[in-house]
N, C-alpha and C positions, 0 to 999 in steps of 0.2 A: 504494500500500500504506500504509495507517494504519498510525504508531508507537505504542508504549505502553509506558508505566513500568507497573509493579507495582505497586498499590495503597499494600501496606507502606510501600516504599520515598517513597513521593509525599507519602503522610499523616504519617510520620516525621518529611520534611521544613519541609513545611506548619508541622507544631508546634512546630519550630524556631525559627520565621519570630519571634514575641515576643521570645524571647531571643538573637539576631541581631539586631534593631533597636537594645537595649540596649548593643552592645558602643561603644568609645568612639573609634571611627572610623568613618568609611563604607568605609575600604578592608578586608576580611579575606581573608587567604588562607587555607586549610586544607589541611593534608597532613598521613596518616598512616604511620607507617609500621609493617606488619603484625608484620611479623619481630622489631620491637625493641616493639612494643607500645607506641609512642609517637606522641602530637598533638603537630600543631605550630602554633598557630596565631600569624599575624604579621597587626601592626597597620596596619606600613609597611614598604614595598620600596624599598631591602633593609631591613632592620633593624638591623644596624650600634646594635647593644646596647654600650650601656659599661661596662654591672653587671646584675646578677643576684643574686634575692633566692629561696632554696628554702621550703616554705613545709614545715609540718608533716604536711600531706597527700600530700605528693611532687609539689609544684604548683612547676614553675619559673619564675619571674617576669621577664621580661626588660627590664629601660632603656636608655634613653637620655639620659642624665642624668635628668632628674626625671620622663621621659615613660615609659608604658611602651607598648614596642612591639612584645612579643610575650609568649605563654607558651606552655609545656612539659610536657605533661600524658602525666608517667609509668606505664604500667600501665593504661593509659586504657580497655581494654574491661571492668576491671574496676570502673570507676566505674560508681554507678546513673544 
């Protein structure tokens, strides 16, 4: 039996793929969470942040000392 994604969903991806290369690790994790309307995405596992910086768009920035190793992107299906 052949599997198959969805079109949408594959092409979505795909288009992704540019700004995915850009990010400033090769490791990303992503998780969202439906219910609180929040991204998570981490740089490094674990992440073990030492500060955080919020940003004026409701963007949570996560460090490690000078490094950042995650952010927090609040409200996130409402982003374009």
């Amino acid at each position: 039996m052949e599997k198959t994604v969805d079109t949408p969903t594959l092409a979505t991806i795909v288009q992704a793929v540019p700004f995915l290369l850009q990010m400033p690790t090769q490791h990303l994790s992503v998780d969202y969470d439906r219910e609180a309307d929040v991204l998570y995405l981490s740089f490094q596992q674990p992440q073990q942040a030492t500060d955080s910086q919020m940003t004026d768009e409701g963007i949570l920035l996560r460090y490690r000392d000078d490094t950042l190793v995650g952010i927090t992107i609040l409200e996130a299906s409402t982003r374009p």
